[in-house]
N, CA and C atoms as an extended XYZ file, in Angstrom:
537
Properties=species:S:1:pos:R:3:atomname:S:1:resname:S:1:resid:I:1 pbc="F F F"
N        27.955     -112.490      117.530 N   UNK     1
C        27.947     -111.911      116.249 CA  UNK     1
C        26.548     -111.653      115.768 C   UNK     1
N        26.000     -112.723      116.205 N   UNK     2
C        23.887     -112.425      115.488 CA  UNK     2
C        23.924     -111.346      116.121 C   UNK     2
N        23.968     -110.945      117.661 N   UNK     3
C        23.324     -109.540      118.274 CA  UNK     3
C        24.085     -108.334      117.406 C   UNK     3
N        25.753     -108.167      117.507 N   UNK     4
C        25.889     -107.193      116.615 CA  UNK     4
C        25.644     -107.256      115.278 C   UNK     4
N        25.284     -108.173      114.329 N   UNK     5
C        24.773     -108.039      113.353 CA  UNK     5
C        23.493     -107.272      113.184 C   UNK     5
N        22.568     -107.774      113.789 N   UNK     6
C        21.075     -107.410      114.107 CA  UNK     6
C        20.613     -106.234      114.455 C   UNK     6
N        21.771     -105.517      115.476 N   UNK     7
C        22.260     -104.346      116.137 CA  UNK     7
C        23.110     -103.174      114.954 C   UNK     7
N        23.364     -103.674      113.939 N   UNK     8
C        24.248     -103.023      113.061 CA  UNK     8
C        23.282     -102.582      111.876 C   UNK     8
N        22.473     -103.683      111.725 N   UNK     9
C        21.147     -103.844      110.819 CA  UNK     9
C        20.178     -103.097      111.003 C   UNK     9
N        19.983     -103.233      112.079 N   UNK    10
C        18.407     -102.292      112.461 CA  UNK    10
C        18.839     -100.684      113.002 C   UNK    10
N        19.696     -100.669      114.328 N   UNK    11
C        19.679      -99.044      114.769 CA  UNK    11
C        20.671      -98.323      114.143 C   UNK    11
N        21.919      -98.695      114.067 N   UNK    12
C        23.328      -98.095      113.803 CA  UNK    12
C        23.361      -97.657      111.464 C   UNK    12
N        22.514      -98.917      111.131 N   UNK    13
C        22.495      -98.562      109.455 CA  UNK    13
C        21.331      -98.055      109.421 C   UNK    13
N        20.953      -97.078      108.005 N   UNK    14
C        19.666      -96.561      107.841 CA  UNK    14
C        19.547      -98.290      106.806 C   UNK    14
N        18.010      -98.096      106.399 N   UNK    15
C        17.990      -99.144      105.535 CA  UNK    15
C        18.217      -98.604      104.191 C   UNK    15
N        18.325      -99.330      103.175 N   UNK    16
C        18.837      -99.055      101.977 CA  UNK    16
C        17.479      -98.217      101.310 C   UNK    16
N        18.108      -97.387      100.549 N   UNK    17
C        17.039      -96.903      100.038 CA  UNK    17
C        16.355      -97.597       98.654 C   UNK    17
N        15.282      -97.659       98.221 N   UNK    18
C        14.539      -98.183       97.167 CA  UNK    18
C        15.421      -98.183       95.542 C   UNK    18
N        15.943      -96.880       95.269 N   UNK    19
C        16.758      -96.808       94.052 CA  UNK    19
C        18.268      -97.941       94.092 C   UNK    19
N        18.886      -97.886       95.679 N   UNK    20
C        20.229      -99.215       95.527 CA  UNK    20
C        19.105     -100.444       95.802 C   UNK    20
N        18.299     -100.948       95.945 N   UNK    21
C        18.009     -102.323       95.853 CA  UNK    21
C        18.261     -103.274       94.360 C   UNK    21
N        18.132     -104.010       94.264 N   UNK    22
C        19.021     -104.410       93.318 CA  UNK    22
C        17.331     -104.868       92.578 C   UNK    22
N        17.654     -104.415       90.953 N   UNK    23
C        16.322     -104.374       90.487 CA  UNK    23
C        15.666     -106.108       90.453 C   UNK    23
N        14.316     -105.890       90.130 N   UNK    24
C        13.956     -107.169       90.058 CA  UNK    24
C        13.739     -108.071       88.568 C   UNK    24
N        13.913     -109.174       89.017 N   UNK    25
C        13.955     -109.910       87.236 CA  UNK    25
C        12.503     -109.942       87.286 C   UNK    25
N        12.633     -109.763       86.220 N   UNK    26
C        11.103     -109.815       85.540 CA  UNK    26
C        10.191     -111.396       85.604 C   UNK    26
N         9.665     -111.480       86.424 N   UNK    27
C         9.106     -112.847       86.794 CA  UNK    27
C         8.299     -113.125       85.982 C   UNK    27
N         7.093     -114.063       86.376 N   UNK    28
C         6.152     -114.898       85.344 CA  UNK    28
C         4.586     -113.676       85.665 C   UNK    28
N         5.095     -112.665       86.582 N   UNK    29
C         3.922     -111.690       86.790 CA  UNK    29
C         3.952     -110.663       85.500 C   UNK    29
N         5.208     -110.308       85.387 N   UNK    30
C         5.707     -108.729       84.696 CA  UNK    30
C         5.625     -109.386       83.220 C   UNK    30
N         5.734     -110.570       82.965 N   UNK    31
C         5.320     -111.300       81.495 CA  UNK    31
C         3.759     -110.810       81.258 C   UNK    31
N         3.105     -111.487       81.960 N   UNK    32
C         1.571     -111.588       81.848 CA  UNK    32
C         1.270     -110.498       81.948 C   UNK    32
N         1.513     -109.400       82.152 N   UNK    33
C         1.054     -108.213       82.387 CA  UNK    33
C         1.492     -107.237       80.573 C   UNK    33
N         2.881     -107.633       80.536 N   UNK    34
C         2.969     -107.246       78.879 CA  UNK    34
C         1.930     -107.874       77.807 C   UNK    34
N         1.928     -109.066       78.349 N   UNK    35
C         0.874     -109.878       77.336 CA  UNK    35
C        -0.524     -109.447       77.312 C   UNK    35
N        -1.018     -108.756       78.104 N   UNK    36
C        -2.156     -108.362       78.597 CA  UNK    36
C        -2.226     -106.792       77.682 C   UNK    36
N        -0.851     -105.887       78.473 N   UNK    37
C        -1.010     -104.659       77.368 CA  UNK    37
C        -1.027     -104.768       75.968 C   UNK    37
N        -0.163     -106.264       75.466 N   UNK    38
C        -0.127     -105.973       73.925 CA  UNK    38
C        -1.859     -106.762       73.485 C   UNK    38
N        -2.314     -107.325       74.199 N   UNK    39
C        -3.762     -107.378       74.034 CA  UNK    39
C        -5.021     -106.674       73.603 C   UNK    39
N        -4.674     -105.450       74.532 N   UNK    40
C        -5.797     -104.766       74.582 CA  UNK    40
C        -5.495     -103.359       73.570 C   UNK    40
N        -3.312     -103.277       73.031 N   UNK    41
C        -3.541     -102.751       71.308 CA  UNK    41
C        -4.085     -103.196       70.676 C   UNK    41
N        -3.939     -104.458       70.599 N   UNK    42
C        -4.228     -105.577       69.605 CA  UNK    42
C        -6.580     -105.317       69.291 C   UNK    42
N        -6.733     -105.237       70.480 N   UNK    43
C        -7.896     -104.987       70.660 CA  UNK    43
C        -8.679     -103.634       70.345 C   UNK    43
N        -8.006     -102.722       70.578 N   UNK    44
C        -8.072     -101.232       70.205 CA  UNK    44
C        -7.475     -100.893       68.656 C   UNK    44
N        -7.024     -102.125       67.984 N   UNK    45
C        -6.711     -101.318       66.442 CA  UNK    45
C        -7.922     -102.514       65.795 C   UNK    45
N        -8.640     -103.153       66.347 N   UNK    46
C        -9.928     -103.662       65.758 CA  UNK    46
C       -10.931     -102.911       65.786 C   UNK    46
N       -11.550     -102.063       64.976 N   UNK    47
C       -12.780     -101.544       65.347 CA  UNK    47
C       -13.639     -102.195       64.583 C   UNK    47
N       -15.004     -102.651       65.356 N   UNK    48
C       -16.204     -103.214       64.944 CA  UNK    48
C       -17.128     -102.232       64.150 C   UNK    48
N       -18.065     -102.913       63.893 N   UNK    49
C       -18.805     -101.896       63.032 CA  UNK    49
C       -18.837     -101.537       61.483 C   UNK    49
N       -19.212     -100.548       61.298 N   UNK    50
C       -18.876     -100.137       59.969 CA  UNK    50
C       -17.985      -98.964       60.041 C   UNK    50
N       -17.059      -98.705       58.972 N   UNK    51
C       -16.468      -97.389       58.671 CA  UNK    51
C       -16.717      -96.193       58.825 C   UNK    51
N       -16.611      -95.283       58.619 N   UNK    52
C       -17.631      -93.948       58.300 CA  UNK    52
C       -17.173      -93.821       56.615 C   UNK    52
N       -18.243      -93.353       55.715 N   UNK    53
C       -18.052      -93.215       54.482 CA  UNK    53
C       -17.320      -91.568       54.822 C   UNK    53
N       -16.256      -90.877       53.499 N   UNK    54
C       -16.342      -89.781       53.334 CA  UNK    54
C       -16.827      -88.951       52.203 C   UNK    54
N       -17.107      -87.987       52.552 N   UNK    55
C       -17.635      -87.539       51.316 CA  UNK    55
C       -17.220      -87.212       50.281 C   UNK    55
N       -17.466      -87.150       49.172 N   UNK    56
C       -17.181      -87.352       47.510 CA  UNK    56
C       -16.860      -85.904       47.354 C   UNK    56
N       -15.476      -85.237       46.995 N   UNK    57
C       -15.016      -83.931       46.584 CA  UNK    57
C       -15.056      -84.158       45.440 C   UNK    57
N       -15.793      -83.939       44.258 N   UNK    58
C       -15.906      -84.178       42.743 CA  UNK    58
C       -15.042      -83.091       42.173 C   UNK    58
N       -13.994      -82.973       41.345 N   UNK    59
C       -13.422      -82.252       41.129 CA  UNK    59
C       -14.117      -81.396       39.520 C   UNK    59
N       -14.220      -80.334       39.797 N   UNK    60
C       -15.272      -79.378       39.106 CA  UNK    60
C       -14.090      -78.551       37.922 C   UNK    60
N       -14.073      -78.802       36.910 N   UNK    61
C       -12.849      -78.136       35.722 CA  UNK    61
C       -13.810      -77.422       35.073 C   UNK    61
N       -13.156      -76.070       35.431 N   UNK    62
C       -14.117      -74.968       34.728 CA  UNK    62
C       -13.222      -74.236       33.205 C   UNK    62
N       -13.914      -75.067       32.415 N   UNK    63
C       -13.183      -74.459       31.004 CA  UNK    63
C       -14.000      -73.124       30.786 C   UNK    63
N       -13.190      -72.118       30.420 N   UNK    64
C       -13.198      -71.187       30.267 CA  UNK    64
C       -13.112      -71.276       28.819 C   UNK    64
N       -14.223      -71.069       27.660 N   UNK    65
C       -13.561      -71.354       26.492 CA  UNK    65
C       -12.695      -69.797       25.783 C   UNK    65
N       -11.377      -70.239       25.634 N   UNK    66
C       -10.777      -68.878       24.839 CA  UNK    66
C       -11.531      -68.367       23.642 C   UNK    66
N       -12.047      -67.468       24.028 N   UNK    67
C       -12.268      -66.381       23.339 CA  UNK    67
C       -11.422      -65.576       21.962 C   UNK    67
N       -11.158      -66.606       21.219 N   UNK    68
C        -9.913      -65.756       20.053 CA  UNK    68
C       -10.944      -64.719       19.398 C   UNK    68
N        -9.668      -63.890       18.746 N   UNK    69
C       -10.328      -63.010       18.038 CA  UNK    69
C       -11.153      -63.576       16.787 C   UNK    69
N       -12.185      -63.427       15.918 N   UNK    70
C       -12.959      -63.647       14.531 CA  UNK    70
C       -11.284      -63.282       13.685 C   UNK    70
N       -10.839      -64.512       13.003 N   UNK    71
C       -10.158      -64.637       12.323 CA  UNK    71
C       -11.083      -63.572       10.563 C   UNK    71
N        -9.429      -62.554       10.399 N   UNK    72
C        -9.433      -61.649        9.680 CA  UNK    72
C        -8.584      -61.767        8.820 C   UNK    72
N        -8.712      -60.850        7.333 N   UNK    73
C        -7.572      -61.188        6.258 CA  UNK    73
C        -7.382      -59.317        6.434 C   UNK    73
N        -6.434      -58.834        7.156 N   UNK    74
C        -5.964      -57.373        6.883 CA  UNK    74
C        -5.486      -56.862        5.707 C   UNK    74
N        -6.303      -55.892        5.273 N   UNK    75
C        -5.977      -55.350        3.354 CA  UNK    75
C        -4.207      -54.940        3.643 C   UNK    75
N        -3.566      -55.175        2.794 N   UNK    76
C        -2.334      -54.763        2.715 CA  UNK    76
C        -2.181      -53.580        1.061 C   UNK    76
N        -1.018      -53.590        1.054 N   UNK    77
C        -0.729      -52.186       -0.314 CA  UNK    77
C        -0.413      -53.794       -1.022 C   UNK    77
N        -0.461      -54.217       -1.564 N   UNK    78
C        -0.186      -54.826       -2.586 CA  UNK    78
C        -2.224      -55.540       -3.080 C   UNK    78
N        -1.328      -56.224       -4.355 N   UNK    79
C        -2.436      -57.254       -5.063 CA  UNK    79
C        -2.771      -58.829       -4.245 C   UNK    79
N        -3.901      -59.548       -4.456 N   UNK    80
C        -4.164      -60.400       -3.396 CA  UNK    80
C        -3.297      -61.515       -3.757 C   UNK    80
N        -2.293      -62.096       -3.662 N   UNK    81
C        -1.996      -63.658       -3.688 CA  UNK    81
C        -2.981      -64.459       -5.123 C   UNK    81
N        -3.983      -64.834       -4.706 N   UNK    82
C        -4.569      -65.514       -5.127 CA  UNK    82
C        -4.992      -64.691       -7.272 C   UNK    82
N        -5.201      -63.674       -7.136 N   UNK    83
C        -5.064      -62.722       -8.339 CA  UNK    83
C        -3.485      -62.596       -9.174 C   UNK    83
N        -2.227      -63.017       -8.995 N   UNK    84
C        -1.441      -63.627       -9.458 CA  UNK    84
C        -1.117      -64.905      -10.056 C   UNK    84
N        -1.243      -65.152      -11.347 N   UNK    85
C        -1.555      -66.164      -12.056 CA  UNK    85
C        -0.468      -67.465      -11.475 C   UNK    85
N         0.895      -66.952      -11.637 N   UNK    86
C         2.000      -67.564      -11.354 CA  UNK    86
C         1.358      -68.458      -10.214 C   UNK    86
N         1.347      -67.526       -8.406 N   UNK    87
C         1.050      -67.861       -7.665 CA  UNK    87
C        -0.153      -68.532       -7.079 C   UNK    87
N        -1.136      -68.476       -7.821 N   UNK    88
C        -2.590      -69.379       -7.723 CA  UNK    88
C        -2.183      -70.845       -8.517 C   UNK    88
N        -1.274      -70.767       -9.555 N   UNK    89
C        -1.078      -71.740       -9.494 CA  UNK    89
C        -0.031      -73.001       -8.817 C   UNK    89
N         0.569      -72.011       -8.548 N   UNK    90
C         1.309      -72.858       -7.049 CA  UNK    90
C         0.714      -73.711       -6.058 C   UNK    90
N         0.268      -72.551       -5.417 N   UNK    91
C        -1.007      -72.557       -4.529 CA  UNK    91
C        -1.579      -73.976       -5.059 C   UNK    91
N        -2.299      -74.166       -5.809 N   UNK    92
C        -3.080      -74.889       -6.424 CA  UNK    92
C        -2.374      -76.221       -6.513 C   UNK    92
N        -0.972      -76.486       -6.808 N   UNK    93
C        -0.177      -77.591       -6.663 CA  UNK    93
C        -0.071      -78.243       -5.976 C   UNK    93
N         0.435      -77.295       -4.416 N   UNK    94
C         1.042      -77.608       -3.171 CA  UNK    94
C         0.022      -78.118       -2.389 C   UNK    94
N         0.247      -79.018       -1.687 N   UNK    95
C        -0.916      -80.200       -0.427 CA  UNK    95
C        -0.939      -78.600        0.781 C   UNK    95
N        -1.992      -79.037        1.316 N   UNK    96
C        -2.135      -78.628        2.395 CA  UNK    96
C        -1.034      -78.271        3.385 C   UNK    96
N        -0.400      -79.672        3.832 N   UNK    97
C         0.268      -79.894        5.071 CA  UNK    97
C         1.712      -78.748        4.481 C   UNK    97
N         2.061      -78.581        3.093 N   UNK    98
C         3.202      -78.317        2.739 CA  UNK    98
C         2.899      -76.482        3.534 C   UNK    98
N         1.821      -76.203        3.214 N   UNK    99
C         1.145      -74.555        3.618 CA  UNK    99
C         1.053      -74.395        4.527 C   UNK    99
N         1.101      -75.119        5.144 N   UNK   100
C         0.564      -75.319        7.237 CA  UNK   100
C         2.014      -74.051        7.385 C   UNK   100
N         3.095      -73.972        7.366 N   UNK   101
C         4.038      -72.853        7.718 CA  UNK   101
C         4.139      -71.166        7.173 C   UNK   101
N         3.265      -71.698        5.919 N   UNK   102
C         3.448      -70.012        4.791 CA  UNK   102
C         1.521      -69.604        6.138 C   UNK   102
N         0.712      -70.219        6.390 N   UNK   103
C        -0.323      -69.770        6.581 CA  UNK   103
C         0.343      -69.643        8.547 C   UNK   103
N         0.785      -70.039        8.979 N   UNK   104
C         1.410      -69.486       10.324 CA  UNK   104
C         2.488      -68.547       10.014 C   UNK   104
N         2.851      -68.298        9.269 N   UNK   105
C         3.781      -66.899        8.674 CA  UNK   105
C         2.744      -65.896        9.059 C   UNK   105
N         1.773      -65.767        7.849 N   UNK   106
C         1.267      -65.288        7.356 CA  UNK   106
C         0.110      -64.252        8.452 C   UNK   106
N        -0.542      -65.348        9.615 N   UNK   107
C        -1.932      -65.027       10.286 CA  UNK   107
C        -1.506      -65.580       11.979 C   UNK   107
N        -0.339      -65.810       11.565 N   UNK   108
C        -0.306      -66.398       13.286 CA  UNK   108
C        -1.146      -67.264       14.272 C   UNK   108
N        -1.597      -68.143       13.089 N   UNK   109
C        -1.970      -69.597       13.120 CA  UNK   109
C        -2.233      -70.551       12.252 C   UNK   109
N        -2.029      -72.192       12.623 N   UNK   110
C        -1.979      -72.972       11.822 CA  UNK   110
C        -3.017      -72.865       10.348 C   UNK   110
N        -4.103      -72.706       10.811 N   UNK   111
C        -5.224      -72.770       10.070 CA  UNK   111
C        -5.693      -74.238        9.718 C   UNK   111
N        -7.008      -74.319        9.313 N   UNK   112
C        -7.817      -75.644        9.324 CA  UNK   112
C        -7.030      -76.017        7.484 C   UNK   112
N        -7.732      -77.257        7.530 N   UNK   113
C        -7.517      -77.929        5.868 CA  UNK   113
C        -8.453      -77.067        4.697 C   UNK   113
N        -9.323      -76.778        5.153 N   UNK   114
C       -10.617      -76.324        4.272 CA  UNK   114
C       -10.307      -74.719        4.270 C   UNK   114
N        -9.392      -74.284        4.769 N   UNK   115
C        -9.138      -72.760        4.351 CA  UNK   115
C        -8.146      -71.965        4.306 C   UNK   115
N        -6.791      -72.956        4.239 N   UNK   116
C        -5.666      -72.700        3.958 CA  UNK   116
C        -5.609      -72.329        3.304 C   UNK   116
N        -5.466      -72.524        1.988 N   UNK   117
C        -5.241      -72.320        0.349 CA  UNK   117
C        -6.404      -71.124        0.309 C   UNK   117
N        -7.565      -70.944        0.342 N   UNK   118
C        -8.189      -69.699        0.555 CA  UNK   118
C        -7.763      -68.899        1.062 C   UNK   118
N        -7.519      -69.016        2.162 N   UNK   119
C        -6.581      -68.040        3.895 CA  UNK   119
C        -5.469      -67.162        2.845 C   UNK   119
N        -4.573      -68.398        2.525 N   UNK   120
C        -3.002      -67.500        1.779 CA  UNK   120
C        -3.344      -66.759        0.429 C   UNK   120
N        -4.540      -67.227       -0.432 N   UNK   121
C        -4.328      -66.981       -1.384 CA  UNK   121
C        -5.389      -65.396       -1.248 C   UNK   121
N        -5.866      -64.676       -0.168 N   UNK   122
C        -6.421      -63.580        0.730 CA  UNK   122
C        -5.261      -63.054        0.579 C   UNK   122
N        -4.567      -62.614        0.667 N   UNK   123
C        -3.360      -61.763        1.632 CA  UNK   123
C        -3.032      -60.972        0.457 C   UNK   123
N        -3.162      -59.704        0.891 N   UNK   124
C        -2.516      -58.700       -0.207 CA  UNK   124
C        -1.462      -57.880        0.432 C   UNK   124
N        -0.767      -58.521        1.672 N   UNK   125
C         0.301      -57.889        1.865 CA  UNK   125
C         0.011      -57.499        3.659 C   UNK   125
N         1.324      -57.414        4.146 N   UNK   126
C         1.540      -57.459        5.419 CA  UNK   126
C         1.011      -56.073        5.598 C   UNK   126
N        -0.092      -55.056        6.765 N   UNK   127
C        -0.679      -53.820        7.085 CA  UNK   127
C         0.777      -53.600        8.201 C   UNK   127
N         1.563      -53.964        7.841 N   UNK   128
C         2.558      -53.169        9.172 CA  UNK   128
C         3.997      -52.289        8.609 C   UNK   128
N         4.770      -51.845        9.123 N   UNK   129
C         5.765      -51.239        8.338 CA  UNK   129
C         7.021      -52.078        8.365 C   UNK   129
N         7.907      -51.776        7.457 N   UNK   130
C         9.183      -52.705        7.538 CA  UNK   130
C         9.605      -52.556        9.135 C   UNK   130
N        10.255      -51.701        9.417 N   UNK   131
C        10.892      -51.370       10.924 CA  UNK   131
C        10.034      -51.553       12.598 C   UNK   131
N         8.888      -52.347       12.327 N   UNK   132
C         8.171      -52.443       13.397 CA  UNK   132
C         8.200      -54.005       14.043 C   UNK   132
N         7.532      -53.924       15.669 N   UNK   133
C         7.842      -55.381       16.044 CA  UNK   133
C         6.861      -55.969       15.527 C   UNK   133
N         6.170      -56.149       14.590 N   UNK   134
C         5.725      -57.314       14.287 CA  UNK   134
C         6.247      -57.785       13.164 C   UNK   134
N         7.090      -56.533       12.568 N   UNK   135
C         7.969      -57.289       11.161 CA  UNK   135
C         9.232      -57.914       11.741 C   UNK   135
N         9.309      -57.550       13.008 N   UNK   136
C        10.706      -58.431       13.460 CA  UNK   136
C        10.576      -59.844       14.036 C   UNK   136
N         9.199      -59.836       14.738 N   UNK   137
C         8.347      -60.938       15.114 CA  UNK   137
C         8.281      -61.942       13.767 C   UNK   137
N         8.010      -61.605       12.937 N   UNK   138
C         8.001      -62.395       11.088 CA  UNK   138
C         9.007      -62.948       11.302 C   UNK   138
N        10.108      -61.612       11.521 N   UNK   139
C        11.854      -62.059       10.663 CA  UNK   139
C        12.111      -62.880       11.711 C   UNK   139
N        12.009      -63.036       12.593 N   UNK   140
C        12.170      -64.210       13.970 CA  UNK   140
C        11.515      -65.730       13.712 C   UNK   140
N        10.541      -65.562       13.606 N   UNK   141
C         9.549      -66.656       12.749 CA  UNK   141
C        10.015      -67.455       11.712 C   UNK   141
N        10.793      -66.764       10.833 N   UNK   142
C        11.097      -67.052        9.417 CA  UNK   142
C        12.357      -67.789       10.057 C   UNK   142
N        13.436      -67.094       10.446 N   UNK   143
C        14.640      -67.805       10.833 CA  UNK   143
C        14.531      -68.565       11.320 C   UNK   143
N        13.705      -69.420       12.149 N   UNK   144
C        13.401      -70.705       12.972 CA  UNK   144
C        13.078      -71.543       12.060 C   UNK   144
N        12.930      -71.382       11.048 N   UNK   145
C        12.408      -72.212        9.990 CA  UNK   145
C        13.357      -73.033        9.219 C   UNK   145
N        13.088      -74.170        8.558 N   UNK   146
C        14.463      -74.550        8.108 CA  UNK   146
C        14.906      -74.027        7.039 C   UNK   146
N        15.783      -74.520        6.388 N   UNK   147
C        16.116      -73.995        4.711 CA  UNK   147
C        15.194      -74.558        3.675 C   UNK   147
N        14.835      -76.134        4.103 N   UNK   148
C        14.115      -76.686        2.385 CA  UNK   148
C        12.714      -76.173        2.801 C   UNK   148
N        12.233      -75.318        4.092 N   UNK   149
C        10.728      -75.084        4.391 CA  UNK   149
C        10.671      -73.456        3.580 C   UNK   149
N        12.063      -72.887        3.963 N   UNK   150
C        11.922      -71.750        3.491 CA  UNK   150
C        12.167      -71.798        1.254 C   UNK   150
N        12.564      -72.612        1.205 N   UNK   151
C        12.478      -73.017       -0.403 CA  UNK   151
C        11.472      -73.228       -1.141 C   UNK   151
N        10.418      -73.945        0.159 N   UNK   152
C         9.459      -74.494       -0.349 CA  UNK   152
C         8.282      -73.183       -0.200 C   UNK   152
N         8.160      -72.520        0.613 N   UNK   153
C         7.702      -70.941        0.684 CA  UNK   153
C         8.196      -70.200       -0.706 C   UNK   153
N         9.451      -70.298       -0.878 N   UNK   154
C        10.142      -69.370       -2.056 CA  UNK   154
C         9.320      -70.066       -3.570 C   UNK   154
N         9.072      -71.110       -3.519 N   UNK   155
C         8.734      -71.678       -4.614 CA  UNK   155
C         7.140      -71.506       -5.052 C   UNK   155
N         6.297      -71.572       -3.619 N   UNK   156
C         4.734      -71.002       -3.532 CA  UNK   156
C         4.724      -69.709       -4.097 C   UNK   156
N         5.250      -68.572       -3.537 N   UNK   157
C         5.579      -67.043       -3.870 CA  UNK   157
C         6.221      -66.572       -4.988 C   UNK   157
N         6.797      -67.912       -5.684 N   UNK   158
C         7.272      -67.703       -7.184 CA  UNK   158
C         8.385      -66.826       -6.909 C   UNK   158
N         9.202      -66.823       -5.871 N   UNK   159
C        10.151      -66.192       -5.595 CA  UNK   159
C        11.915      -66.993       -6.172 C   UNK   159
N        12.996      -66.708       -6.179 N   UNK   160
C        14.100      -67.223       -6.662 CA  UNK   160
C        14.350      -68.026       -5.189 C   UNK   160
N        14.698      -69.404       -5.480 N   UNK   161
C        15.137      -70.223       -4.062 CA  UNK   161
C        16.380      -70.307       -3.788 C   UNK   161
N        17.329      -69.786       -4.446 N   UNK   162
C        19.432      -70.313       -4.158 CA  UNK   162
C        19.403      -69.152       -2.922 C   UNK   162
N        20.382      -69.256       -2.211 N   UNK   163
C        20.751      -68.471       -1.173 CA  UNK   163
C        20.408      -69.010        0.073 C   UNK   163
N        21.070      -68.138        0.982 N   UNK   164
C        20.978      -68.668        2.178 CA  UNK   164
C        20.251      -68.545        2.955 C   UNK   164
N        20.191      -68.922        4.239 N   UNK   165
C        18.637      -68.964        4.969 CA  UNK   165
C        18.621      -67.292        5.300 C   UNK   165
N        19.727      -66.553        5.690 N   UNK   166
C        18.973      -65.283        5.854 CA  UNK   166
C        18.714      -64.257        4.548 C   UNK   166
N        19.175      -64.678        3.536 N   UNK   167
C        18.964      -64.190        1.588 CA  UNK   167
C        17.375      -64.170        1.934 C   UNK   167
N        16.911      -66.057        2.241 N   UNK   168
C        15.428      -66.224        1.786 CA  UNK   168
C        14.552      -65.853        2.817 C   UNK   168
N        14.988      -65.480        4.236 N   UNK   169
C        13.875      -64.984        5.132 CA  UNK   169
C        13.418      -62.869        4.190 C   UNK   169
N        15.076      -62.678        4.103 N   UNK   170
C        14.723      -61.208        3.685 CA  UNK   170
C        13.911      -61.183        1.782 C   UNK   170
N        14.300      -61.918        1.136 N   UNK   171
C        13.668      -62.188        0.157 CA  UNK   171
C        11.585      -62.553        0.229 C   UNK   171
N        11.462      -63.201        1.055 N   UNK   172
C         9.888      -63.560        1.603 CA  UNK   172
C         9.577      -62.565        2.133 C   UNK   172
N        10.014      -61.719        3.253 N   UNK   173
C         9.642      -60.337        3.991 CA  UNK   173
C         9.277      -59.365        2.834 C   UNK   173
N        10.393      -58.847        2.567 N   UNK   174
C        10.249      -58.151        1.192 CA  UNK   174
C         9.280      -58.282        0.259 C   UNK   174
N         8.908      -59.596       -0.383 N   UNK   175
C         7.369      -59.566       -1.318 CA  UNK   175
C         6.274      -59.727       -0.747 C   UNK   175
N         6.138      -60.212        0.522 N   UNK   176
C         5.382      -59.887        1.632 CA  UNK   176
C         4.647      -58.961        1.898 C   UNK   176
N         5.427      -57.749        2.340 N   UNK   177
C         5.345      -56.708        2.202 CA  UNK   177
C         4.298      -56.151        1.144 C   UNK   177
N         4.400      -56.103        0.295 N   UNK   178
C         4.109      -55.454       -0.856 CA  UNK   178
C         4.024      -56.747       -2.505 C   UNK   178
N         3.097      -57.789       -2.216 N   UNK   179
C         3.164      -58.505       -3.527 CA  UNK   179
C         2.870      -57.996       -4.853 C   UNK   179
């Protein structure tokens, strides 16, 4: 049986090829050898030395200062605000902060403290025509407004305050227009 074994083994079988050998367990070699690769990561995410600095991107804000137009009082067909006895003395009553809305009506901006009451009491009347967009731009303006803001407008202008919010936007347009 050894000779035909031996005889069966060597001439008659090819030998096995490398892929059927039966794999190998990982011995005390194939350890040390992982231990070794995770070493030399371990070694390669240390860098000695110093850093490199980078350089400073300072972020550069270029104000552009807006350019508004030189705030203007446009002559209108009527008398100035302020030349109405009634209404200068309104004017003259009312705080500042209460005007902050009749003077954004009026110039299409808030305006400062120190020239409000000057600013409104300027105005001799809107330079545009009833039927144009900037009188609709107003009447848009006005309606966003509340009711006791638009009362409190009606009451500066010495105008009648009962009615409703669109009575008192067309009531303000109207003496507006033409005080």
């Amino acid at each position: 049986m050894s000779a035909s074994a031996s005889a069966a083994d060597g001439d008659g079988a090819p030998a096995q090829p490398a892929s059927e050998k039966e794999p190998e367990m990982p011995g005390p070699r194939a350890e040390s050898d992982q231990e070794e690769e995770e070493e030399e990561k371990e070694k390669s995410l240390i860098v000695e030395g110093k850093r490199e600095k980078k350089n400073v991107e300072r972020l550069t804000m270029q104000v552009s200062s807006l350019q508004r137009e030189p705030f203007t009082i446009a002559q209108g067909k009527g008398q100035k605000l302020c030349e109405i006895e009634r209404i200068h003395f309104f004017l003259s009553k009312k705080k500042t902060d209460e005007l902050r809305n009749l003077h954004k009506l009026l110039y299409n901006r808030p305006g400062t403290v120190s020239s409000l009451k000057k600013n409104v009491g300027q105005l001799s009347g809107f330079p545009f025509e009833k039927g144009s967009i900037q009188y609709k731009k107003k009447e848009e303006m006005l309606k966003k407004i509340r009711n006791a803001m638009l009362k409190s407008i009606c009451e500066v202008l010495d105008l009648e305050r009962s009615g409703v919010n669109s009575e008192l936007v067309k009531r303000i347009l109207n003496f507006l227009m033409h005080p």
